[in-house]
VOMARVO-856150 format. One line per 2 residues: number of its first residue (from 0); for each residue z, y, x of C-alpha. Coordinates in steps of 0.25 Angstrom, whole numbers, always signed. Layout:
<kevos>
NUM) Z Y X ~ ...;
</kevos>
This chain:
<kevos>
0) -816 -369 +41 ~ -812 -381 +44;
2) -798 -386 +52 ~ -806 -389 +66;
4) -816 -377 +67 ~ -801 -368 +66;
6) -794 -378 +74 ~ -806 -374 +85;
8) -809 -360 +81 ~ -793 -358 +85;
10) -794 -365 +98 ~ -806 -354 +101;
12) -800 -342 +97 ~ -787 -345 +105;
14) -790 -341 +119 ~ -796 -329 +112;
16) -784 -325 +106 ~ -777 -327 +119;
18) -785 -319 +126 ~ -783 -308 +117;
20) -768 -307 +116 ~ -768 -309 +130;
22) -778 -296 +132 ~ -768 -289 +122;
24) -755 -293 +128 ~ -761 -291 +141;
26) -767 -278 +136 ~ -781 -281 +142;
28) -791 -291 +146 ~ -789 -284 +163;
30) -775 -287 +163 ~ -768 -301 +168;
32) -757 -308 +164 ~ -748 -315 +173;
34) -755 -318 +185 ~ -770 -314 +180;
36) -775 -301 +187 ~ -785 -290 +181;
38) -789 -278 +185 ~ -777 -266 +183;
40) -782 -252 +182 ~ -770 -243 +186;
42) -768 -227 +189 ~ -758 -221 +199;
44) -751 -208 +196 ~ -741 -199 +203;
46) -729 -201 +196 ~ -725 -187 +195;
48) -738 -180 +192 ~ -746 -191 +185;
50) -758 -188 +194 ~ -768 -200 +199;
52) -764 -206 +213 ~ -776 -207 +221;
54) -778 -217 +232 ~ -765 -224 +228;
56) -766 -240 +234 ~ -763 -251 +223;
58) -760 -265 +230 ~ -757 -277 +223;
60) -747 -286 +231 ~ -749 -297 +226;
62) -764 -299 +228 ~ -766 -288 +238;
64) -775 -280 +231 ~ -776 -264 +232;
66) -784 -255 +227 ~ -781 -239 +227;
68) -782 -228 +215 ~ -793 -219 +213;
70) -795 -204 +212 ~ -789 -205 +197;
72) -776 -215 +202 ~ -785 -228 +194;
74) -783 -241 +202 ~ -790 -255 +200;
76) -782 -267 +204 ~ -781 -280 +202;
78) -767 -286 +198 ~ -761 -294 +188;
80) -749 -288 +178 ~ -736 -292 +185;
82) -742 -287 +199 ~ -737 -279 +208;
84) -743 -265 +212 ~ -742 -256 +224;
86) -745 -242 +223 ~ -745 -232 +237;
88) -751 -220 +237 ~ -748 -209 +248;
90) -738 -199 +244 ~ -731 -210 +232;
92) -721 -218 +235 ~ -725 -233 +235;
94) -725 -240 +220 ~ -723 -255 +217;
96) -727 -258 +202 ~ -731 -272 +192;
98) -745 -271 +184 ~ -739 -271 +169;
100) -753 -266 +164 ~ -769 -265 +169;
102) -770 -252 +167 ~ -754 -248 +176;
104) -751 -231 +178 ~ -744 -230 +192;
106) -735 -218 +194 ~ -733 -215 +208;
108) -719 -207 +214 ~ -724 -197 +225;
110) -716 -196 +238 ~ -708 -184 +241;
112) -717 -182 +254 ~ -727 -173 +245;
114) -725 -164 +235 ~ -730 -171 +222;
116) -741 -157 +222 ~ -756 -159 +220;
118) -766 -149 +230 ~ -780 -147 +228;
120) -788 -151 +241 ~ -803 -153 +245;
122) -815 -154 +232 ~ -802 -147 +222;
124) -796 -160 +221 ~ -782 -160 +218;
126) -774 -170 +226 ~ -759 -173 +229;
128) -751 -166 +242 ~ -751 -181 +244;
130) -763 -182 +246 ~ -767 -173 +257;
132) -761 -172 +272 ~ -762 -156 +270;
134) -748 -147 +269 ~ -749 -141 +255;
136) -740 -134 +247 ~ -740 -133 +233;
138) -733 -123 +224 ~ -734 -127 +209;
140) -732 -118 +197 ~ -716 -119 +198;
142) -714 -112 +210 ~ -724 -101 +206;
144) -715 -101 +195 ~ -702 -99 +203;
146) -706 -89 +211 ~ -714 -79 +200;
148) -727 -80 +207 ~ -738 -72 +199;
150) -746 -72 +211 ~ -750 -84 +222;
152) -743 -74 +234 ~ -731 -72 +229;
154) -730 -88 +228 ~ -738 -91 +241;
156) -729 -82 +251 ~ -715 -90 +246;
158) -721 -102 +253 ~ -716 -104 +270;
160) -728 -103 +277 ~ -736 -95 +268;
162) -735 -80 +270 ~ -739 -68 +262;
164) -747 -58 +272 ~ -753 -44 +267;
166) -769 -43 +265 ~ -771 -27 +267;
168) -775 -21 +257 ~ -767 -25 +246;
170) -768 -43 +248 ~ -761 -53 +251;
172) -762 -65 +258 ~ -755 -78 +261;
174) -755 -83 +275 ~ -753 -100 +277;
176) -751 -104 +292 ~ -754 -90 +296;
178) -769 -88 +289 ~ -770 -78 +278;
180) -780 -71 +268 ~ -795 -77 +272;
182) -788 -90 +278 ~ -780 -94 +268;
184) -789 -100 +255 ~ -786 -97 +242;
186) -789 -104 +230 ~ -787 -105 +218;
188) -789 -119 +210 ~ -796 -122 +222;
190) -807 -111 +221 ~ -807 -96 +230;
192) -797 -86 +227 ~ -807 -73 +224;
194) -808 -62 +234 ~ -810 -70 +246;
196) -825 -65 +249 ~ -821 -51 +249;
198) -807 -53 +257 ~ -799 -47 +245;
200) -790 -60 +245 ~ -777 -59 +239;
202) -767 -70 +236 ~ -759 -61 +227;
204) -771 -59 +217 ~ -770 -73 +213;
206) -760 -77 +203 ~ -752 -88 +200;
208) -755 -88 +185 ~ -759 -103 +180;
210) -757 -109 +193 ~ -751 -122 +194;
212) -750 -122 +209 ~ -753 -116 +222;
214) -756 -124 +234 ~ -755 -121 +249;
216) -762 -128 +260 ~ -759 -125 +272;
218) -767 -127 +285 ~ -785 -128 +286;
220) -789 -132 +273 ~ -805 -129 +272;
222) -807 -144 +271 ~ -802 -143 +257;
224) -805 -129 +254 ~ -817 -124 +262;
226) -814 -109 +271 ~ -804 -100 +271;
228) -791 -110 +274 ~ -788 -109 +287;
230) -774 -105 +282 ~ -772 -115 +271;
232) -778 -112 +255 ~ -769 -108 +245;
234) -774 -115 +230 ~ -768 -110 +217;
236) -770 -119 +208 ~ -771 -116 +192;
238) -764 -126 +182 ~ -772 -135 +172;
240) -771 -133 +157 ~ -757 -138 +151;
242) -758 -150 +141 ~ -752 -142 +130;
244) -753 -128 +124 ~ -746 -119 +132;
246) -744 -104 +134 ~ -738 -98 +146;
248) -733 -82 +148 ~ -728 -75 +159;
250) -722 -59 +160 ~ -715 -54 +173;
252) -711 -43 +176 ~ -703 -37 +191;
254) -702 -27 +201 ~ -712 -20 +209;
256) -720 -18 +198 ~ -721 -34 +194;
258) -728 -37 +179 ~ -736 -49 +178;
260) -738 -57 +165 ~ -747 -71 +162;
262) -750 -79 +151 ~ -758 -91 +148;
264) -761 -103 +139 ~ -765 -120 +142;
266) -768 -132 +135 ~ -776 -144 +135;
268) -782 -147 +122 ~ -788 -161 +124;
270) -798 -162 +134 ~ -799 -147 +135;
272) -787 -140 +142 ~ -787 -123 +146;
274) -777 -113 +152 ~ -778 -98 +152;
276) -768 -90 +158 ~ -769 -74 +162;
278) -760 -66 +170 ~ -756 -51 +175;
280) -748 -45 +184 ~ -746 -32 +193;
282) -737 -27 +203 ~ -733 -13 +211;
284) -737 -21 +223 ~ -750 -26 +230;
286) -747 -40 +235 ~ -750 -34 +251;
288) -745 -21 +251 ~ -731 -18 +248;
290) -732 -3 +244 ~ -724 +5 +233;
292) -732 +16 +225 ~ -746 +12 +221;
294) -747 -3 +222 ~ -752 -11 +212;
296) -757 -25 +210 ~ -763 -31 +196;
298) -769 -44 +192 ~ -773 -49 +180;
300) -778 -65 +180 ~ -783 -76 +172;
302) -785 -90 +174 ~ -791 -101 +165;
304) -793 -115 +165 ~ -798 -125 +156;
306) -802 -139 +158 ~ -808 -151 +151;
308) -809 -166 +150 ~ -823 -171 +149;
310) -819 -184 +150 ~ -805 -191 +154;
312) -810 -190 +169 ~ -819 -178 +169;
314) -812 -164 +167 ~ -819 -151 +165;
316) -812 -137 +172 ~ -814 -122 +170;
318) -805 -111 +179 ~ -806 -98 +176;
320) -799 -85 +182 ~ -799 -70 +185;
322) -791 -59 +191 ~ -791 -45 +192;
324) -783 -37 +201 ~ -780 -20 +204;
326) -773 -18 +216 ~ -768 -4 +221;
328) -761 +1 +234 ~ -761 +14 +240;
330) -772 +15 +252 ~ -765 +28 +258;
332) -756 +39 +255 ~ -766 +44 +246;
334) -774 +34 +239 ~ -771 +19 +232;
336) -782 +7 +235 ~ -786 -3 +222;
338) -791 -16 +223 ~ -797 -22 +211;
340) -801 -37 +211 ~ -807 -45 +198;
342) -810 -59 +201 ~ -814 -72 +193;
344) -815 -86 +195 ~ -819 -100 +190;
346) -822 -115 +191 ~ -827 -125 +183;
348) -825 -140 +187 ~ -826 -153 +183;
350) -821 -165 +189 ~ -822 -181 +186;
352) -824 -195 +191 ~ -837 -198 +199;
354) -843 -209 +207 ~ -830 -215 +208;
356) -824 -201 +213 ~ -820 -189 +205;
358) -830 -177 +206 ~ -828 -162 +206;
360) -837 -151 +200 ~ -832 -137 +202;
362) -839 -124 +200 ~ -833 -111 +205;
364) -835 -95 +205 ~ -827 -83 +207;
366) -829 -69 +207 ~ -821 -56 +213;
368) -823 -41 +214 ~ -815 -33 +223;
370) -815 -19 +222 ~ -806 -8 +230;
372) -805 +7 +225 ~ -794 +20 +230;
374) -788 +33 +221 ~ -776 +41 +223;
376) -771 +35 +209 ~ -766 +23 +204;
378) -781 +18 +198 ~ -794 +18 +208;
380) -804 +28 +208 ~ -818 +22 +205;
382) -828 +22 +218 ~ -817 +25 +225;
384) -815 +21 +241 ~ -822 +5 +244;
386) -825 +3 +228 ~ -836 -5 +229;
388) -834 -18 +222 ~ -834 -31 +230;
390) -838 -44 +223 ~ -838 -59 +227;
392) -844 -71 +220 ~ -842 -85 +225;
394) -845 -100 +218 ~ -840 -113 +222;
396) -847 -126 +218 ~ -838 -139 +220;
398) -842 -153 +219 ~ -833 -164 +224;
400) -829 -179 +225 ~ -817 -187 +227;
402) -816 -201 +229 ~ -806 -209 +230;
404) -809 -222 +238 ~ -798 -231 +242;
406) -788 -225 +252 ~ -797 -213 +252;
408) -799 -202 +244 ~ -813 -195 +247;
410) -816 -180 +243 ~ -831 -174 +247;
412) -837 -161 +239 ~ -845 -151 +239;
414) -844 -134 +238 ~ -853 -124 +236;
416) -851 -110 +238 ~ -856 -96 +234;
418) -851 -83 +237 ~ -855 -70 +237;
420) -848 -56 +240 ~ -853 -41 +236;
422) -845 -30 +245 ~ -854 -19 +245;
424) -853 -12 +258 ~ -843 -22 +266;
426) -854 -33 +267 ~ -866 -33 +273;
428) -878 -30 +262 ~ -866 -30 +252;
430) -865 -44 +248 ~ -864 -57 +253;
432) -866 -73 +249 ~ -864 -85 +253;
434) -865 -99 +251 ~ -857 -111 +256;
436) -856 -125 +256 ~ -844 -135 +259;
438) -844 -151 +260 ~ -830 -158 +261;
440) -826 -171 +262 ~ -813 -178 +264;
442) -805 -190 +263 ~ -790 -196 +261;
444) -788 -207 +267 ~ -775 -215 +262;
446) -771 -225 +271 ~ -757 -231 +268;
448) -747 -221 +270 ~ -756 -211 +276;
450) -767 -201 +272 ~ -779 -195 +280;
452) -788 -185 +276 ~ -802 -181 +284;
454) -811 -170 +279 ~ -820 -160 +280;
456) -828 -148 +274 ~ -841 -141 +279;
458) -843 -127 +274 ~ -857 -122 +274;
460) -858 -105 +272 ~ -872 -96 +271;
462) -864 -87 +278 ~ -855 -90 +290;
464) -861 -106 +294 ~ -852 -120 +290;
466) -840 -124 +294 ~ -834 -139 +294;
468) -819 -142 +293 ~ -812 -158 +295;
470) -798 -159 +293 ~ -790 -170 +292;
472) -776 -174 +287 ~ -766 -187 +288;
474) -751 -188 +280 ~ -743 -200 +281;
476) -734 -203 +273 ~ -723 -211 +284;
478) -713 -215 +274 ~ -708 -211 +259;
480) -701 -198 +265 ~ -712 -194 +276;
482) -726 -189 +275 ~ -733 -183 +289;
484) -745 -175 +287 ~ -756 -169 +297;
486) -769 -162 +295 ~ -780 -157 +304;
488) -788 -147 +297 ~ -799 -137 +301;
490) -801 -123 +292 ~ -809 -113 +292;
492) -813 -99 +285 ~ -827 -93 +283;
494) -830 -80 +286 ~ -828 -71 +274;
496) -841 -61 +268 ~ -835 -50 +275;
498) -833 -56 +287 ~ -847 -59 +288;
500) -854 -47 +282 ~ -843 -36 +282;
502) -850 -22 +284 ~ -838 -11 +284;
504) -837 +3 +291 ~ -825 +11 +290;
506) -829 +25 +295 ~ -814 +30 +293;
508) -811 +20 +301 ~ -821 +20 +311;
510) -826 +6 +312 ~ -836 -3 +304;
512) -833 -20 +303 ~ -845 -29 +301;
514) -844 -43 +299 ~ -851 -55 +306;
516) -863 -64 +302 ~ -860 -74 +313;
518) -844 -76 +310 ~ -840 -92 +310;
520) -829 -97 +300 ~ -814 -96 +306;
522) -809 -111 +309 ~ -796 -118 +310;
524) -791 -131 +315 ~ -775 -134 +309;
526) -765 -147 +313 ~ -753 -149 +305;
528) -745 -161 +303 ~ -734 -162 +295;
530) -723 -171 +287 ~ -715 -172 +275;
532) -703 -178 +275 ~ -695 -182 +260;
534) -685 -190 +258 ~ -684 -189 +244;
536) -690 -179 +233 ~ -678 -170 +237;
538) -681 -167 +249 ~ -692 -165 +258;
540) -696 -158 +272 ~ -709 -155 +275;
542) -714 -148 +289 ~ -729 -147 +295;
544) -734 -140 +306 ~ -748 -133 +310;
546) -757 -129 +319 ~ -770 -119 +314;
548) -780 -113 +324 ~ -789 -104 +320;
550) -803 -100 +327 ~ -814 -90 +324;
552) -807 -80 +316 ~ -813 -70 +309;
554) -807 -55 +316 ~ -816 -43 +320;
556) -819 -38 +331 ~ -823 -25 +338;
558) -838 -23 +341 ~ -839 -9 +347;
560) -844 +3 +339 ~ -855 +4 +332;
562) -867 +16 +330 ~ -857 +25 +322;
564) -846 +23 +332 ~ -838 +16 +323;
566) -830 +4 +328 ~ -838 -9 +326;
568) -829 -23 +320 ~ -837 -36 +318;
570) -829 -48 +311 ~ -832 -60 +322;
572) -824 -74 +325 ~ -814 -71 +335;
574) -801 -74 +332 ~ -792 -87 +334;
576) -778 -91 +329 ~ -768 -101 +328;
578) -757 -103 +317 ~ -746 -115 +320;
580) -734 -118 +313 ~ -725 -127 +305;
582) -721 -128 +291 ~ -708 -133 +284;
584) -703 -134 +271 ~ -692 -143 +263;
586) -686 -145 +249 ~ -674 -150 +243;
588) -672 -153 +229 ~ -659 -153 +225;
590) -657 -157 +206 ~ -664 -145 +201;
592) -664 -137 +216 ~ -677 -136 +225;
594) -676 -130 +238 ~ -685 -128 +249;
596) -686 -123 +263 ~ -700 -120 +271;
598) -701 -114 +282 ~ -713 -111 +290;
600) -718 -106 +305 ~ -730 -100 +310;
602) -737 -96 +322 ~ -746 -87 +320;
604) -757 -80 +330 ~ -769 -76 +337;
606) -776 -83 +348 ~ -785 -73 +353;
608) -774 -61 +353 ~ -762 -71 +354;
610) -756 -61 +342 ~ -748 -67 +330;
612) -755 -66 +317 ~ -752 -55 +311;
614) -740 -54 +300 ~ -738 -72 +301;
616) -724 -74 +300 ~ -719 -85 +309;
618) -707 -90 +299 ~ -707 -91 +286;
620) -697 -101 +277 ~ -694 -101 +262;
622) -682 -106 +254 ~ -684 -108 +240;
624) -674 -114 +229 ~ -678 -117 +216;
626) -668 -124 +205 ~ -669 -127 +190;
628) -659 -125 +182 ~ -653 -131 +168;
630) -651 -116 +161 ~ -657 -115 +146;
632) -671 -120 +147 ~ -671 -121 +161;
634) -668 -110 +173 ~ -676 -111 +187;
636) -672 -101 +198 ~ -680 -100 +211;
638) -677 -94 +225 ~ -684 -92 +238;
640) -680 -86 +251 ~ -695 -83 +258;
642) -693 -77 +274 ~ -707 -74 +281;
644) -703 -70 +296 ~ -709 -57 +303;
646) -723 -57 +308 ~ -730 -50 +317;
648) -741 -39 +313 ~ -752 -39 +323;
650) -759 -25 +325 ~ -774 -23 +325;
652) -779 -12 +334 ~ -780 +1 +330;
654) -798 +3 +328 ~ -799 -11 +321;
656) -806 -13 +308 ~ -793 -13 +301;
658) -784 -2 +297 ~ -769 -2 +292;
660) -755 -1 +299 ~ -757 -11 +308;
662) -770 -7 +313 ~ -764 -1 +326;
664) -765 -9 +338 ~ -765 -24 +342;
666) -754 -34 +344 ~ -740 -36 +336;
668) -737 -21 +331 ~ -726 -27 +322;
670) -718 -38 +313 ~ -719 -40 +298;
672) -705 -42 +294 ~ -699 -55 +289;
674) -695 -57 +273 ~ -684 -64 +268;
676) -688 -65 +252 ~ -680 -71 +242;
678) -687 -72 +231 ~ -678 -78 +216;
680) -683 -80 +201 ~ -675 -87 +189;
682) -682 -91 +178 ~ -674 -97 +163;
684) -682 -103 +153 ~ -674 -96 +141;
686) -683 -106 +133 ~ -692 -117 +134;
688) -704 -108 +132 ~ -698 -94 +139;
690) -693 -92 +153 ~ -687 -78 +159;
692) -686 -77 +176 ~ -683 -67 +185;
694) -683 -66 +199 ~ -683 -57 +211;
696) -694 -56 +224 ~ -689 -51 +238;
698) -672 -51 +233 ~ -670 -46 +246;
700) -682 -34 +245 ~ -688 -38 +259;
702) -698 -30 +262 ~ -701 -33 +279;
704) -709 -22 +286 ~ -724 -23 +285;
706) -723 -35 +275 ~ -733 -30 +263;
708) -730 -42 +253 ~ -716 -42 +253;
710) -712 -34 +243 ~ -700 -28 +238;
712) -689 -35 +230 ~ -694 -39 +213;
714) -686 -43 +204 ~ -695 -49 +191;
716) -692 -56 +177 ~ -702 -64 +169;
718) -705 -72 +157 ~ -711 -83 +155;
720) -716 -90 +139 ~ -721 -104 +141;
722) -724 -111 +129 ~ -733 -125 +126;
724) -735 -135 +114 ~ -723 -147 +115;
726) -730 -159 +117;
</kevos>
């Protein structure tokens, strides 16, 4: 080759050349040096969980441009390296950064205003308390660890506002501003707690073994959830696999006839990850009926969850669990009653991106039997007293879509429902089915500093007619330190099987109760409004006041005597009530001290008789001091000081449907006595793997008059191996 082709071959290949050191040094043909611009591809994270940002605006001062991340925290911009960004997002302080790279990770700090919790709202979607105007708290795994809760009532009733109220025979329930059992919605990963068709509801069945957390939200929630939250809905939440091998054991053992012990095993091999974990545990008492001699509870679980990758976006889920429960109390002076319950549950899920969303696929189905027998000894006699098993089936079908679209943030779905109940003589023709159908559809709406939420959800039933419910929600975020809330929210409960198709005579007792075929669901319309003020992640004061008004309750009512002269009861919707009051709560951390202070008020009553509700206590507070200390491996001690004031008991007349020591006549025929609990536990990890703990329920051995689920002082110690593969 000649000295003139090389002198003009080299002249050609030298803006080629360029080009490519510069896409090297650059690191990509999108990016721009110096003043050039290209597209930047970014993702915005919370700093101290690492979970996407949603909704989070990205303005570029020097052109003006914005633009706001998506469902998965991904944003598109374009800006030059050197630029400037500006990052807001509600609930995170404000971030100034420079483009160093097209593809830039922002790591947001959340403000003190909001705990940094997730919550699980409409469609199963799991958001930020940031993200919604609602009052929610959330109790995560170390405070169920603090407090040696094996089951979600012995955790529930330590929290101010929340109290624990007896379910004759042998249940219990919480009450959240003043609504218990049936209005209070339970769930478990999002999905019904078993027992519910056949009114065999019992918060102490469920354990807390697995569980990651437990949220509480408070106020009319059927727009997220669907019936039965009038009170608020109670969601205990399971923990996802661990990324490594890892085996966990428990064994405890107290007072009161305390044994429990559970085990389990995680890991996440992959794109496949599991956890199964099993559980036992027994006790000299029934969680609603404080009696020495016969009583006896025992519960066996298991829970399992496994989950896979399909692709880096689209993830596969299975949930699995099961229970079985003997419970035995003495009826009379003469015989002991026993209640079995066997249950089991599941889901199967899959979730990715869609149509510029992200979808939801969720199939669910349950099972329970129920079955209640008597002997004069310590095991029931077959075919004895009401033995006749009763059964209940139900099915859930999910499909829903969230969309993030600028400022908002757009959910809509889908449920279907089946549900069946077998109950041979207590319904009408022994069993009964229905179907239902739900539509929701909400949006959050960011706007600056504020966010607004609108929704609703129509339920359709085979069974008792529909029932549509708005709500609506703003919080404002006024400064760094202060965040108002307010929500307007409409609830409501269907009408259970029985309810609807009970059929029962008692010819003891000389009166029959039928149920109603024309019953409407009960309603509720609640205002709150509420604020948060923290001046720094030390300290923080948080208050919020409520109104909740409630129509169409279910109660029954006297319909004169029938052909057999006995005394004729027909459920029908009659009752109203109204529950008001304000809720506080504060929390100082202090090095390696936590201390917080709640204290809630309650107002409580009947419109149509102008009575109290029954057993609502009007004060209720809770101190609780937690510190870690520097001893061998680590040493963590926990206290708590619980006071629930005294309650009135309201009678019901003697000839009612009901019997029991309080079936005597009307009005206020006594006070349930207030508690002072202090509640202690120390636990010392000996080693890295091993830790010993101890601790002590009821120091001061309260036992107030006609309080059931206060039981006497326990002392307890336990063990606990946790081992997993280093990293």
């Amino acid at each position: 080759m000649s000295d003139g082709r090389r002198t003009a071959m080299s002249r050609r290949m030298m803006p080629l050349c360029g080009a490519l050191l510069l896409a090297v040094v650059s690191g990509g043909p999108a990016r721009a040096q110096g003043g050039g611009t290209g597209s930047v591809y970014g993702t915005v994270l919370g700093k101290a969980d690492g979970a996407p940002v949603l909704s989070a605006d990205v303005r570029v001062p020097r052109t003006g441009m914005r633009t706001r991340s998506d469902g998965r925290g991904t944003f598109r911009v374009t800006a030059a390296v050197g630029d400037s960004l500006i990052i807001r997002a509600l609930g995170f302080a404000e971030l100034r950064t420079v483009v160093q790279s097209s593809t830039p990770v922002v790591r947001l700090v959340a403000l003190a205003t909001v705990l940094p919790v997730f919550t699980t709202t409409m469609g199963q979607r799991v958001i930020r308390a940031s993200e919604s105007p609602r009052s929610v708290t959330v109790i995560g795994r170390e405070e169920i660890d603090a407090v040696a809760a094996v089951s979600a009532n012995q955790l529930l009733r330590q929290l101010p506002g929340l109290q624990e109220l007896p379910a004759p025979p042998s249940k219990t329930s919480i009450s959240i501003r003043g609504f218990d059992d049936s209005r209070v919605l339970v769930l478990i990963d999002g999905e019904p707690v078993p027992g519910a068709l056949i009114e065999s509801r019992d918060i102490g069945r469920l354990s807390t073994i697995a569980t990651e957390r437990i949220e509480v939200t408070k106020g009319p929630s059927s727009v997220e959830f669907g019936s039965d939250a009038l009170g608020g809905v109670i969601n205990i939440v399971q923990a996802a696999p661990t990324p490594r091998l890892t085996f966990d054991a428990l064994a405890r053992e107290g007072g009161l006839g305390r044994q429990e012990s559970s085990a389990g095993v995680s890991q996440t091999v992959g794109k496949f990850g599991y956890r199964v974990n099993g559980g036992w545990r027994q006790s000299d008492r029934v969680t609603g009926y404080n009696a020495i001699g016969s009583t006896f509870n025992r519960i066996y679980d298991v829970r399992t969850d496994f989950r896979y990758a399909l692709t880096d976006r689209w993830a596969l889920r299975l949930d699995m669990q099961g229970s079985q429960e003997r419970q035995r109390f003495p009826v009379d002076a003469a015989f002991n009653g026993f209640i079995d319950n066997r249950g089991g549950q599941g889901f199967a899920e899959v979730r990715g991106p869609l149509l510029g969303g992200n979808i939801r696929a969720r199939a669910f189905e349950q099972r329970f039997v129920y079955q209640y027998r008597q002997s004069r000894g310590l095991l029931p006699i077959k075919d004895s007293a009401d033995s006749l098993e009763q059964r209940e089936r139900q099915g859930r079908y999910l499909l829903s879509y969230t969309r993030v679209a600028g400022a908002h943030a757009i959910d809509v779905g889908a449920q279907r429902s089946h549900r069946t109940l077998v109950a041979p003589q207590k319904v009408t023709g022994d069993r009964a089915d229905e179907q239902i159908t739900e539509l929701f559809a909400r949006d959050s709406w960011t706007l600056g500093n504020v966010l607004m939420t609108a929704g609703a959800r129509h339920t359709s039933s085979t069974l008792w007619g529909s029932s549509t419910n708005p709500s609506f929600g703003v919080a404002w975020q006024t400064s760094s330190s202060v965040r108002l809330r307010s929500n307007v929210a409409r609830g409501f409960r269907a009408p259970g099987f029985k309810e609807i198709r009970y059929t029962f005579t008692n010819p003891a007792g000389g009166y029959t109760l039928t149920g109603n075929p024309d019953l409407l669901p009960e309603s509720s319309w609640s205002t709150s409004l509420g604020g948060t003020w923290a001046p720094s992640t030390r300290l923080s004061f948080d208050v919020e006041g409520y109104r909740n008004d409630v129509s169409g309750l279910v109660d029954w009512r006297y319909e004169g005597d029938n052909a057999a002269g006995f005394q004729s009861y027909r459920y029908v919707n009659v009752a109203r009530a109204r529950t008001q009051g304000v809720e506080s709560n504060a929390r100082v951390t202090a090095g390696a001290t936590d201390v917080t202070v709640g204290y809630d008020f309650l107002r409580a009553r009947d419109l149509n008789s102008g009575l109290p509700l029954s057993r609502r206590a009007s004060h209720t507070a809770r101190l609780r001091v937690a510190r870690e200390w520097t001893v061998r491996q680590g040493l963590s001690t926990d206290a708590s000081v619980r006071y629930t004031g005294n309650a009135p008991l309201v009678g019901i007349p003697s000839g009612a449907p009901i019997t029991g020591p309080f079936s005597t006549e009307s009005g206020v025929i006594g006070r349930q006595g207030a508690l002072l609990s202090v509640d202690a536990q120390l636990r010392l990890a000996v080693t890295r793997e091993l830790e010993v703990s101890g601790g002590v329920n009821n120091l001061l051995n309260q036992q107030p008059n006609l309080w059931t689920p206060a039981f006497a002082r326990q002392f307890y110690v336990g063990l606990r191996w946790r081992w997993s593969v280093a990293p």
